[in-house]
ROKETI-602958 format. One record per residue (C-alpha): residue number from 1; y, z, x. Coordinates in pm, whole numbers, padded with zeros to 5 digits, m for minus. Each point is the difference from the previous one (the first is absolute). Example, Ala and Ser with C-alpha at 12.3 -4.5 7.8 and 13.67 -1.06 7.14 Angstrom:
ROKETI-602958
<1 <m00450 00780 01230>>;
<2 <00344 m00066 00137>>;
***
This chain:
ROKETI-602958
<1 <00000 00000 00000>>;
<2 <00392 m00047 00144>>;
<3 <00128 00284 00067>>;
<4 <00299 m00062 m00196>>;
<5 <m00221 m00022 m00305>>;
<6 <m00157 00351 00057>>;
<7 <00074 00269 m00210>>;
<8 <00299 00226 00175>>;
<9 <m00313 00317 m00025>>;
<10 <00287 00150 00290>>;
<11 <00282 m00032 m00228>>;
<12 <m00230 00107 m00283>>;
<13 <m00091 00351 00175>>;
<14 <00365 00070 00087>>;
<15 <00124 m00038 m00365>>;
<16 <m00232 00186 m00121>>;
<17 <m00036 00300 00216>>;
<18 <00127 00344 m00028>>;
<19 <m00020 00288 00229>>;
<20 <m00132 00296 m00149>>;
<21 <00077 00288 00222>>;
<22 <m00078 00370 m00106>>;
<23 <00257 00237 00100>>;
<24 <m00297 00210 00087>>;
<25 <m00241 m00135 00267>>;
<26 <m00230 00131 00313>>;
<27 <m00186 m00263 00160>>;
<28 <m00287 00248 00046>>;
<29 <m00009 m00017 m00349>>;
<30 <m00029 m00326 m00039>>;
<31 <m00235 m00070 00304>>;
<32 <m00241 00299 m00029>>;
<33 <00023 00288 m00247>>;
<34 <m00048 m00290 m00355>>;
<35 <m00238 m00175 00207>>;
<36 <m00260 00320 00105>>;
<37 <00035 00101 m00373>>;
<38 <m00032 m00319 m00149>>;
<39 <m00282 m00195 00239>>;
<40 <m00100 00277 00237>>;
<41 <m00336 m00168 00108>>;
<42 <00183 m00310 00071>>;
<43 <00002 m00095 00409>>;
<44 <00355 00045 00107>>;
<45 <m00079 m00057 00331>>;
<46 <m00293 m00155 00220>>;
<47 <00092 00055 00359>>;
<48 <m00096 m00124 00341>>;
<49 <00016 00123 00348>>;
<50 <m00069 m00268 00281>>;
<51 <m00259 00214 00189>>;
<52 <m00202 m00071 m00362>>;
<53 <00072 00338 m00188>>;
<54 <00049 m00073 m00347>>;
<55 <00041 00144 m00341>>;
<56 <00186 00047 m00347>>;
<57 <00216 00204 m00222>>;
<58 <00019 m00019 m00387>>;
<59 <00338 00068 m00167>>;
<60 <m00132 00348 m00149>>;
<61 <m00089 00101 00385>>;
<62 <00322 m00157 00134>>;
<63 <00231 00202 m00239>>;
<64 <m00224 00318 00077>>;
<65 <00114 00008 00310>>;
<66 <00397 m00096 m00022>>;
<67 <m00014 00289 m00251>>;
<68 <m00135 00203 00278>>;
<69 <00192 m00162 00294>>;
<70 <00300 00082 m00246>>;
<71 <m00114 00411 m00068>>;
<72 <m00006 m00021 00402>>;
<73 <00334 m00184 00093>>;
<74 <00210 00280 m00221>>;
<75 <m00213 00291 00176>>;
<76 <00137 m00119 00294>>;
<77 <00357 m00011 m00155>>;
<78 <00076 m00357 m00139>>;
<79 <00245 m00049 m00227>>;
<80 <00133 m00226 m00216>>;
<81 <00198 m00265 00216>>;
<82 <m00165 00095 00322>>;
<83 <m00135 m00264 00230>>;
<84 <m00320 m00011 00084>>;
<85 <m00161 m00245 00284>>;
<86 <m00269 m00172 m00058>>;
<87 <m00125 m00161 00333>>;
<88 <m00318 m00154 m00042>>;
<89 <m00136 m00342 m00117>>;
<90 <m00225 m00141 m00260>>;
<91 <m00244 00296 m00053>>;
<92 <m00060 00219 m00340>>;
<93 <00205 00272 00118>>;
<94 <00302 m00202 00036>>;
<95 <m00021 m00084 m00371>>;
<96 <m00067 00346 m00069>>;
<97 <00315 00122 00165>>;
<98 <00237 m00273 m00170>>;
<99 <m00111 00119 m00343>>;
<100 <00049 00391 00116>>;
<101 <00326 m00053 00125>>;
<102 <00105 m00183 m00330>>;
<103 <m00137 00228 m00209>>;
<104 <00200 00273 00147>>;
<105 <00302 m00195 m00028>>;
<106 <00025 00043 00384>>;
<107 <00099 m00373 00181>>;
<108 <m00278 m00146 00207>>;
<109 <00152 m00159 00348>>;
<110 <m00348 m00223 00135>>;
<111 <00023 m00084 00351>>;
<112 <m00223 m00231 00181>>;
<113 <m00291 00144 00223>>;
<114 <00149 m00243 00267>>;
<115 <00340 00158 00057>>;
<116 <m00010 00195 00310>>;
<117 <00170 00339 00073>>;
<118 <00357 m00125 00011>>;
<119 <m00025 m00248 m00342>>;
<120 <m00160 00335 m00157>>;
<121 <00255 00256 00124>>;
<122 <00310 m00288 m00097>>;
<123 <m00167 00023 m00351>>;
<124 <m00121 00353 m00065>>;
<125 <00338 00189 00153>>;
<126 <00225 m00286 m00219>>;
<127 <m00207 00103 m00336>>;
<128 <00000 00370 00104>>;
<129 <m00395 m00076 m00104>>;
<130 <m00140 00413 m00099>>;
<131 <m00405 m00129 00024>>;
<132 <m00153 m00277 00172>>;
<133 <m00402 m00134 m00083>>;
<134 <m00102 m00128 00276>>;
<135 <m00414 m00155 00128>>;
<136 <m00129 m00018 00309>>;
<137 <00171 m00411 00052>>;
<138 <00379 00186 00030>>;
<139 <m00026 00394 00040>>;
<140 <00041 m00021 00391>>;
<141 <00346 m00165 m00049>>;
<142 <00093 00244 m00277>>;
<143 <m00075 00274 00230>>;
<144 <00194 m00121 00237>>;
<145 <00289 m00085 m00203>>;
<146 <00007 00334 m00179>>;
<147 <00204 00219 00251>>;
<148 <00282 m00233 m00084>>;
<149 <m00031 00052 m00376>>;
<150 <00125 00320 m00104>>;
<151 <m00030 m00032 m00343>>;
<152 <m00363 m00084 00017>>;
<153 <m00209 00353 m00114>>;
<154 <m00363 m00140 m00020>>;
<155 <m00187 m00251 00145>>;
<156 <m00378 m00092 m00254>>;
<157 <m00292 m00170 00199>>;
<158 <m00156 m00226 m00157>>;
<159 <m00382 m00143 00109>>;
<160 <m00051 00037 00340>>;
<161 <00324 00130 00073>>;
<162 <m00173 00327 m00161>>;
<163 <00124 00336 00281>>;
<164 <00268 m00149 00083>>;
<165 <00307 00086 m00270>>;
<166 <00094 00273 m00160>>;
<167 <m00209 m00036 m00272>>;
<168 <m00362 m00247 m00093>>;
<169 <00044 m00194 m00268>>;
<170 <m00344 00038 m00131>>;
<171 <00026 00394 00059>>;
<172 <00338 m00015 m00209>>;
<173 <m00171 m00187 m00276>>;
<174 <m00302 00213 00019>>;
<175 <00211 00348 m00092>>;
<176 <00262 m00198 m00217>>;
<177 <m00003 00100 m00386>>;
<178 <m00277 m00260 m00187>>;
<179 <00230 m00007 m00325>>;
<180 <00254 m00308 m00048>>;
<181 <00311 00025 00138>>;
<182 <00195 m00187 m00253>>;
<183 <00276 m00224 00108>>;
<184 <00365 00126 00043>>;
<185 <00199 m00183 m00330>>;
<186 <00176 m00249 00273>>;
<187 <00282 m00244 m00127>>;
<188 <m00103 m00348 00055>>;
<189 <00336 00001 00221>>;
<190 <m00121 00286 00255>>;
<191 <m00127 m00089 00350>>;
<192 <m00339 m00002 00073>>;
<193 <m00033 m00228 00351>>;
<194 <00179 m00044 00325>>;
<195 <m00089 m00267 00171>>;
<196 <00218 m00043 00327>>;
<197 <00055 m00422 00065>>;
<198 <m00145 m00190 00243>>;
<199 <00296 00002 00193>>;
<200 <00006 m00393 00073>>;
<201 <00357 00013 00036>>;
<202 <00028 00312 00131>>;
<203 <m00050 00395 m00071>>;
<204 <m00245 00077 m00257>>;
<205 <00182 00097 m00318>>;
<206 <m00167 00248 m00233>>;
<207 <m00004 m00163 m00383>>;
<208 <m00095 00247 m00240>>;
<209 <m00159 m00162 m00287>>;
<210 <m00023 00139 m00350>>;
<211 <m00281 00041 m00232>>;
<212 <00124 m00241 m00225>>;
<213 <m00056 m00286 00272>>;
<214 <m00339 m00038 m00046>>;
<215 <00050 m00064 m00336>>;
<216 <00246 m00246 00140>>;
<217 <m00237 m00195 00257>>;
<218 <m00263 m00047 m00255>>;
<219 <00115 m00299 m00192>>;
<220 <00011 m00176 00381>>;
<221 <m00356 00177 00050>>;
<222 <m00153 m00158 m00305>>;
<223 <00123 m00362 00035>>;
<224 <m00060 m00022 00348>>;
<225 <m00387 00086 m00021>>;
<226 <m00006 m00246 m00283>>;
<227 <00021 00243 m00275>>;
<228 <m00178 00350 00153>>;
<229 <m00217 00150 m00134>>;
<230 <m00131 m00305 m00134>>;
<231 <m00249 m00245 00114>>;
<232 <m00122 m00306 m00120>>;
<233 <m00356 00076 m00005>>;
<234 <00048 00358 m00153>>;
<235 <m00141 00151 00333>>;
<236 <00146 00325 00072>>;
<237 <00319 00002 00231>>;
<238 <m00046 00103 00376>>;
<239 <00259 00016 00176>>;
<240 <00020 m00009 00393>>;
<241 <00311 m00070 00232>>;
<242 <00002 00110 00387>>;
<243 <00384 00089 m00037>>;
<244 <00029 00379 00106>>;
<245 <00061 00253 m00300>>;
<246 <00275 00106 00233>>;
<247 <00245 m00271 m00095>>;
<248 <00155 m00106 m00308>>;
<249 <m00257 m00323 m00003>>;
<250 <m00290 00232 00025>>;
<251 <00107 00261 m00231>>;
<252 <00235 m00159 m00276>>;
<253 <m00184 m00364 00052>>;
<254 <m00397 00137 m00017>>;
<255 <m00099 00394 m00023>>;
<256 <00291 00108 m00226>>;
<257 <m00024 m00305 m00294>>;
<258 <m00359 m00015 00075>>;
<259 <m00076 00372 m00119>>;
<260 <00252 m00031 m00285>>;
<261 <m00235 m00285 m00196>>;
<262 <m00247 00235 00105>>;
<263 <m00195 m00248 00180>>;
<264 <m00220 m00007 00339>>;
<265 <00176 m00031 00332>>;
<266 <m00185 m00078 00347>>;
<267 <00139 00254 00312>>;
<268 <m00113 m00145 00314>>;
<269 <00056 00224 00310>>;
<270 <00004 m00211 00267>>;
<271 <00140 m00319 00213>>;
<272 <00074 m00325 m00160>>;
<273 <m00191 m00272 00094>>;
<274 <m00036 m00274 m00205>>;
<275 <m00383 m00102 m00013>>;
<276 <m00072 00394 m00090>>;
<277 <00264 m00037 m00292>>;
<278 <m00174 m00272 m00130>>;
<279 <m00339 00227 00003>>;
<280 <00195 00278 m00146>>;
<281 <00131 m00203 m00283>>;
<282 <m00340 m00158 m00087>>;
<283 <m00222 00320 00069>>;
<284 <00240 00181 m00264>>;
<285 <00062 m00287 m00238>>;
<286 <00392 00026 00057>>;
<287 <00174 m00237 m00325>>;
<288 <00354 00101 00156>>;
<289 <00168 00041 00319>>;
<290 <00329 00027 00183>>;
<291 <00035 m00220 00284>>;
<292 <00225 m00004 00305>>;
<293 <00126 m00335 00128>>;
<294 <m00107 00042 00330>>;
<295 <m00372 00146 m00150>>;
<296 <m00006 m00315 m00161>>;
<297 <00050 m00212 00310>>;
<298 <m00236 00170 00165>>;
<299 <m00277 m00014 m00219>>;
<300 <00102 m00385 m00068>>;
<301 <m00063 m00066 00363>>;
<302 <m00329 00248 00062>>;
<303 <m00171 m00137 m00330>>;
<304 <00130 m00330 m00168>>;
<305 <m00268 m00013 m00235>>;
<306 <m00051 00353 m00142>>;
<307 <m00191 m00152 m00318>>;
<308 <m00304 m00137 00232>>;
<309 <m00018 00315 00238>>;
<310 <00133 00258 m00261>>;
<311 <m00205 m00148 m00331>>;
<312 <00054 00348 m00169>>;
<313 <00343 00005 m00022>>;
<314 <00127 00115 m00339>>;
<315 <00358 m00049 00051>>;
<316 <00231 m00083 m00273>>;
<317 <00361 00073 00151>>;
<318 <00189 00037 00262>>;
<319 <00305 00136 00072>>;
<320 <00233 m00076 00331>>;
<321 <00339 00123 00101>>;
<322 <00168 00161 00314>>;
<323 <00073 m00363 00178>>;
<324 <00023 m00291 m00162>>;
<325 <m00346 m00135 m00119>>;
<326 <00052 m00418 00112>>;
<327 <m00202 m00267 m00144>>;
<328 <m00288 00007 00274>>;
<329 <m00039 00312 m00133>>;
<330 <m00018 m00053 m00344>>;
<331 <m00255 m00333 00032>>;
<332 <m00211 00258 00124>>;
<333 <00002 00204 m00247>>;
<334 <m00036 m00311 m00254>>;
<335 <m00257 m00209 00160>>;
<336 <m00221 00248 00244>>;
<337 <00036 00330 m00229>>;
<338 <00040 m00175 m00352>>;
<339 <00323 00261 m00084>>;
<340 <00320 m00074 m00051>>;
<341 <00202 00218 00276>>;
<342 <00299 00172 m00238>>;
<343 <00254 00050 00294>>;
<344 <00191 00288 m00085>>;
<345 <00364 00168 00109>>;
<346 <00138 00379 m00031>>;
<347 <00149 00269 00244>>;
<348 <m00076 00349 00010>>;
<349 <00330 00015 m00189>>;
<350 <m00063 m00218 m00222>>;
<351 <m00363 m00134 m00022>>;
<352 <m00222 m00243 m00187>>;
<353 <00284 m00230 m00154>>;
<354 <m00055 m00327 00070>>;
<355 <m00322 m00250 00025>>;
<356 <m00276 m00200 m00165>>;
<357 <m00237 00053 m00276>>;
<358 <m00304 m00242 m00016>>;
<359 <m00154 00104 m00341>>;
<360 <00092 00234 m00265>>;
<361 <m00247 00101 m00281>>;
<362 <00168 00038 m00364>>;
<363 <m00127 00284 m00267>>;
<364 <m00271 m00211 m00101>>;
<365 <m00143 m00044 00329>>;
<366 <00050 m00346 00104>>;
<367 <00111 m00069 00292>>;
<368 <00316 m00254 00089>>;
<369 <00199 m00100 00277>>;
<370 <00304 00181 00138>>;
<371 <00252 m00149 00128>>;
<372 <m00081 m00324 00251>>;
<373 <m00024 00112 00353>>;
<374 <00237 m00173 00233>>;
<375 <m00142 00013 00364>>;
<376 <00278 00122 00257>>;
<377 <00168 00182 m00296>>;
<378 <m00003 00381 00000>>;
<379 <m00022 m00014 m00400>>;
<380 <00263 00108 m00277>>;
<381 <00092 00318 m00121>>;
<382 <m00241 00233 m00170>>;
<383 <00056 00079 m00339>>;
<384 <00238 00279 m00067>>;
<385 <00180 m00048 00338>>;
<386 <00358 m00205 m00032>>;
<387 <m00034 m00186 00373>>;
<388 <00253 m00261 00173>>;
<389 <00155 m00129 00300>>;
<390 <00309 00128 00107>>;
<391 <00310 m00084 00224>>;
<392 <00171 00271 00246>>;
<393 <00275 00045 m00320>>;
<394 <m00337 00123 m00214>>;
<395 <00055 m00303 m00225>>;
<396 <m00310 m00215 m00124>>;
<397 <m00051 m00338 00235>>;
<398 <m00046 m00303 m00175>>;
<399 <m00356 m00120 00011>>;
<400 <m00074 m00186 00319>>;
<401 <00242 00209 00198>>;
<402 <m00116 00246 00291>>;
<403 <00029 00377 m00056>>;
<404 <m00110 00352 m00027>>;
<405 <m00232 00068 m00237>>;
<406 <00101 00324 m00223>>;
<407 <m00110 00201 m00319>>;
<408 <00215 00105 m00275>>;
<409 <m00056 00375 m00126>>;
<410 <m00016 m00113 m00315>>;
<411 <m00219 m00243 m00158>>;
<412 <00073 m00316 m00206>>;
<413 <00016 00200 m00298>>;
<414 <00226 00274 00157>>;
<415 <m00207 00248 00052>>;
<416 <m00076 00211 00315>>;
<417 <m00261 m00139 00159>>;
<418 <m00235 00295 00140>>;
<419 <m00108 m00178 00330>>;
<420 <00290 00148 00182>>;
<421 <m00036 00270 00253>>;
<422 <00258 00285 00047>>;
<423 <00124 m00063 00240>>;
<424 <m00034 00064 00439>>;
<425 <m00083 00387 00085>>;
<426 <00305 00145 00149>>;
<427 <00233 m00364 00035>>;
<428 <00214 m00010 m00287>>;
<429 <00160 m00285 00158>>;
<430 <m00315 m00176 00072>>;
<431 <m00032 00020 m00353>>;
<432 <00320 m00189 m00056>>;
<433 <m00024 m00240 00208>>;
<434 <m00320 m00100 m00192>>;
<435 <00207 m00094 m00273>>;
<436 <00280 m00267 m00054>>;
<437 <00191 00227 m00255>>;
<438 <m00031 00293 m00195>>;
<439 <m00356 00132 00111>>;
<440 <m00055 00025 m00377>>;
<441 <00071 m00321 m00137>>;
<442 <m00081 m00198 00236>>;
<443 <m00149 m00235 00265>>;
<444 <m00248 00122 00252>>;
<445 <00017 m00172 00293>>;
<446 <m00319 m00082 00232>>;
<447 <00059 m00157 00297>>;
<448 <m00179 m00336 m00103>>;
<449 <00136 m00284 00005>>;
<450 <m00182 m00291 m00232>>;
<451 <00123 m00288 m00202>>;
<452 <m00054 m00039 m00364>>;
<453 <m00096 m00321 m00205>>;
<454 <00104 m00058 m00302>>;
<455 <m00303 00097 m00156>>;
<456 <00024 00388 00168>>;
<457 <m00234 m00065 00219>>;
<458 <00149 00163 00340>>;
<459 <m00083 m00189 00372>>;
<460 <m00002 00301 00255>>;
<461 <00202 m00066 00334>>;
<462 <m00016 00343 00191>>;
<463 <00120 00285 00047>>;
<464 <00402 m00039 00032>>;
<465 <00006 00107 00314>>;
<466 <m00272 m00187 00064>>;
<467 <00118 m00346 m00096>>;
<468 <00203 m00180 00256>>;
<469 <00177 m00323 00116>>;
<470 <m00077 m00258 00205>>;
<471 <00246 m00308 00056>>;
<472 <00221 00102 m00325>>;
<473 <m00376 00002 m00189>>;
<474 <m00122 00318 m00141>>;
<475 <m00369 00092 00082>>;
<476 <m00201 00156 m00176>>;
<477 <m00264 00146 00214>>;
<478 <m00290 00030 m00276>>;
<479 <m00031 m00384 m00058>>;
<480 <m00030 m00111 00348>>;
<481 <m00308 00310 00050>>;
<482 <m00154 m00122 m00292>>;
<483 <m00028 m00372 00098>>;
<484 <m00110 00137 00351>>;
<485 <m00269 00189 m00172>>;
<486 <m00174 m00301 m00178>>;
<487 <m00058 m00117 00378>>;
<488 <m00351 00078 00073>>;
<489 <00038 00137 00343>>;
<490 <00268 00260 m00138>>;
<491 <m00095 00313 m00152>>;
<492 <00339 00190 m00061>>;
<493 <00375 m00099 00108>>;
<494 <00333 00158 m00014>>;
<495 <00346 m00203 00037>>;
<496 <00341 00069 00170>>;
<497 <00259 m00094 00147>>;
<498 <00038 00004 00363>>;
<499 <00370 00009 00163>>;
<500 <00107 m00360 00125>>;
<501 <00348 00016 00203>>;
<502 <00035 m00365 m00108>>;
<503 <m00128 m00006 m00392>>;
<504 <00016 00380 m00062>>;
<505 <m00355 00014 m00097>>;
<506 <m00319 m00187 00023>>;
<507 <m00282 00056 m00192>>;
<508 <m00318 00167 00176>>;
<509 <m00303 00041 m00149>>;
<510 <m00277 00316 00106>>;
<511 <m00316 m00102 m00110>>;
<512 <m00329 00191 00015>>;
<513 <m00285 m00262 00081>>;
<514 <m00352 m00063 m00224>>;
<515 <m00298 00160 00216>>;
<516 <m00133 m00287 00282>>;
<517 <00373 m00145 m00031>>;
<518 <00178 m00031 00349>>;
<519 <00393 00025 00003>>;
<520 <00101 m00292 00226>>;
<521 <00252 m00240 00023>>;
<522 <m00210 m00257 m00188>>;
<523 <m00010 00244 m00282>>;
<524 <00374 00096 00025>>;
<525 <00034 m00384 m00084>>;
<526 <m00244 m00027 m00249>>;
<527 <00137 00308 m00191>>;
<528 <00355 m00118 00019>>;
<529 <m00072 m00356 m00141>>;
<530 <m00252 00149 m00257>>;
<531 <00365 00192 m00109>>;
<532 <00256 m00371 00057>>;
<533 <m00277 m00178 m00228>>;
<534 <00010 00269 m00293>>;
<535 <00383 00175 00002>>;
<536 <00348 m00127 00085>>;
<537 <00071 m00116 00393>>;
<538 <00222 00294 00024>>;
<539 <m00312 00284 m00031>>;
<540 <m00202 m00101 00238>>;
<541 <m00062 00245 00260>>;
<542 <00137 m00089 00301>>;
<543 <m00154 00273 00176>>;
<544 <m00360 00136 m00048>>;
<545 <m00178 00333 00142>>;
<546 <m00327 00113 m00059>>;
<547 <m00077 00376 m00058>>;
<548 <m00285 00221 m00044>>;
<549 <00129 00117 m00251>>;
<550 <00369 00016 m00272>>;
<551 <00210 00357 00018>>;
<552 <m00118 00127 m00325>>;
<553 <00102 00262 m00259>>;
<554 <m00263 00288 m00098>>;
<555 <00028 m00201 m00374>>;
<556 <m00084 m00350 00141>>;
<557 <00372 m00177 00042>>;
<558 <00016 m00206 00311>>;
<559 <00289 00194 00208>>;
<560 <00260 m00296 00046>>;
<561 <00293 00200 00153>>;
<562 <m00218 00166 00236>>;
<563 <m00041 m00332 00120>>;
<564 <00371 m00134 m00092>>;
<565 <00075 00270 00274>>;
<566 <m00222 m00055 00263>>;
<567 <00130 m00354 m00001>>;
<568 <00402 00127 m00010>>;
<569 <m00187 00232 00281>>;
<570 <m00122 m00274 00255>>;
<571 <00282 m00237 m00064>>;
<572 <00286 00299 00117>>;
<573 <m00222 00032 00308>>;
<574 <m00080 m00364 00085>>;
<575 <00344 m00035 00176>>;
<576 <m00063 00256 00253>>;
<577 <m00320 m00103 00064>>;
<578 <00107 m00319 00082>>;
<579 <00276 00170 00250>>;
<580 <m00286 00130 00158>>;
***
């Protein structure tokens, strides 16, 4: 069918949809307490450990022990609005935690079991953190941060970690009170997470979220695994993504919207590699996941024809965001996987509001198309989120024109639109700055920059600091990586601009090679006509390195100003070494 012809289904779901947010709400509620009274047999999660422990939890066991957990936490003096860190990654007890915290209307701050001492102490003396939960993958570099953190009174092993906190978590469970510990009466506009950025453009900023947002991210959640919990052949939903529970794509993207439909999640403790996640995802009958880019690439490359090795595979959706996706990417998914990849775009400020939707399923249960997937687009808006393009003024661009892309507090009907978090821990003029206007009536800047059709389909360029200018021509760094990338010798790439005292800038290409690939001059050639044949003249890279490997971010974005810098770096010393 044309796509002109199709019915507007996008248009259809905006129009129509309403946010219904309770002034009351606890996401431990929602997630666990109505789910271990309602289906307490039901597996909430079936976990994994790579040395081959593995197991299960039903909902009536998981909320057992957050009720417990929670008894515990405010015997060790908890409060309501006290942070709590949570440094571990995809096991039970992580989930456990999240829902304890909630319930006690405390805020959960999860940190990744990869930060070392200083990332933790940065993080835990910022927050003023009371408790921290900690296994046996970070407690050495809590420890060691801990003299730092004053306001830091206990320290809970978890696992293996067992001797060497203040307290065992299974010892603290074990004497907690059995009976329920019944969620504090939160408003839906409280905190509940703080989730400290990235810090891709410098020092991690703590966002606290409230715990209205999830009810915010799930509209995004549904459509981009092609109508959650649903599945075409009424098989149950499993869902499995490697993303660590310790970010916002872990936790508001998987665990957290996951446990509130009350269905099965996979946790996998362990290293990513991508042969093993196809024998996870077929051993467990995954229907769902959440995808990385560069997960993606890598699995394209180590297994292009997952059907004939993988013949198991149950997988019905598939969810990418945190780079931009690129066709290569998504002809994978359609021709080797058989899924439509639903690229997806949100911020820890602001997450899950724009992307695809392959298939929605009506109340009668047929299924339909969503809205036509356009490869190299990063989607439209999700319904209930007012999205756009905007100029440095904060006024809408014209379709076709370059800009930032930016959320409106409000939706198209007017009303607050609950995906918004609170606002940065302690920067009030972080906070601000976020917003071009009155914080509360508003657009909420991102950082982006994209284009948008006329359609609403938005073309991602880069970060803004990430897009730059060659000969008068702006660059967008994510196209040129992306044609690199369908090159077979190329397994990952990363684009920027290298000082030129003649043109400013050049464009220079780091490329992570295919295994058996050489990186030679013949290749360098190769590559760089592969990129004159597809793209304009102007993005070929006129310099190529090969790496080991790209400076990466503990959520999976390729680090482009760390090497933007170490470019400015060697070009400020290349005149003396030239004196020399």
């Amino acid at each position: 069918m044309d796509e002109a012809a199709e019915p507007d289904f996008h248009g259809l779901l905006h129009r129509g949809f309403r946010w219904r947010v309770p002034a009351r709400f606890n996401i431990g509620q929602a997630c666990g307490r109505r789910w271990g009274r309602r289906t307490p047999q039901a597996v909430a999660i079936r976990w994994e450990h790579e040395d081959g422990r593995a197991g299960w939890i039903r909902y009536g066991e998981l909320q057992r022990d957050a009720d417990r957990l929670a008894h515990a936490l405010r015997g060790l003096g908890v409060a309501r609005g006290d942070r709590v860190a949570i440094v571990m990654p995809q096991r039970v007890e992580t989930a456990v935690a999240h829902l304890a915290v909630y319930q006690l209307g405390a805020v959960a701050m999860p940190l990744s079991m990869l930060f070392g001492p200083d990332a933790l102490e940065y993080r835990l003396r910022d927050s003023a953190a009371v408790v921290a939960l900690a296994d046996e993958t970070s407690i050495a570099n809590l420890l060691a941060a801990r003299p730092a953190c004053p306001a830091l009174r206990q320290v809970v092993a978890v696992g293996a970690a067992r001797g060497s906190g203040d307290a065992d978590y299974e010892a603290l469970l074990a004497r907690a009170r059995g009976d329920a510990c019944d969620p504090v009466a939160t408003r839906a506009d409280d905190p509940a997470v703080l989730i400290y950025t990235s810090g891709t453009t410098g020092p991690p900023k703590g966002a606290l979220i409230p715990h209205r947002a999830l009810i915010g991210n799930l509209t995004g959640f549904v459509c981009s695994q092609d109508w959650f919990p649903y599945t075409a052949d009424g098989s149950p939903a499993v869902f499995w993504s490697p993303a660590d529970w310790a970010w916002t794509g872990g936790l508001m993207d998987a665990l957290l919207p996951v446990l509130y439909f009350g269905r099965e999640i996979v946790a996998f403790q362990g290293r990513f590699a991508p042969e093993r996640a196809f024998d996870l995802m077929q051993r467990h009958r995954v229907t769902h996941s959440f995808l990385f880019p560069t997960a993606l690439k890598a699995m394209m490359k180590a297994v292009p024809d997952p059907r004939r090795d993988h013949p198991g595979l149950a997988l019905q959706a598939i969810m990418s965001a945190g780079e931009a996706v690129g066709d290569a990417v998504v002809g994978y998914g359609r021709d080797a996987l058989g899924v439509a990849i639903n690229e997806m775009f949100g911020q820890t400020e602001i997450n899950y509001v724009v992307g695809n939707c392959g298939r929605w399923r009506d109340a009668r249960g047929g299924w339909h198309a969503g809205w036509p997937q356009r490869p190299g687009s990063m989607g439209r808006g999700y319904p209930g989120h007012r999205v756009a393009v905007i100029d440095d003024e904060g006024v809408e661009c014209a379709p076709g024109t370059p800009g930032e892309i930016a959320v409106h507090r409000r939706d198209r009907h007017g009303e607050a639109d609950p995906v918004f978090f609170l606002g940065y821990w302690g920067r009030d003029d972080a906070t601000r700055a976020k917003f071009s206007g009155d914080p509360a009536d508003s657009w909420c800047r991102t950082g982006d920059t994209a284009v948008m059709d006329d359609r609403g389909y938005l073309w991602y360029q880069g970060r803004a600091d990430d897009v730059f200018k060659v000969a008068g021509y702006r660059i967008g760094p994510s196209e040129v990586e992306n044609c690199l990338v369908k090159h077979p010798a190329v397994a990952n790439a990363a684009v920027v601009p290298k000082p030129d005292p003649e043109r400013g800038a050049v464009v220079k290409a780091y490329v992570v090679l295919a295994p058996g690939q050489v990186g030679d001059a013949a290749l360098v050639e190769q590559l760089q006509r592969h990129v004159r044949g597809q793209l304009a003249p102007y993005e070929y890279p006129k310099e190529i390195e090969f790496v080991a490997a790209l400076p990466m971010t503990t959520t999976g974005k390729v680090q482009r100003r760390v090497l933007r810098l170490q470019e400015e770096a060697r070009a400020r010393a290349a005149p003396a070494d030239a004196a020399r």
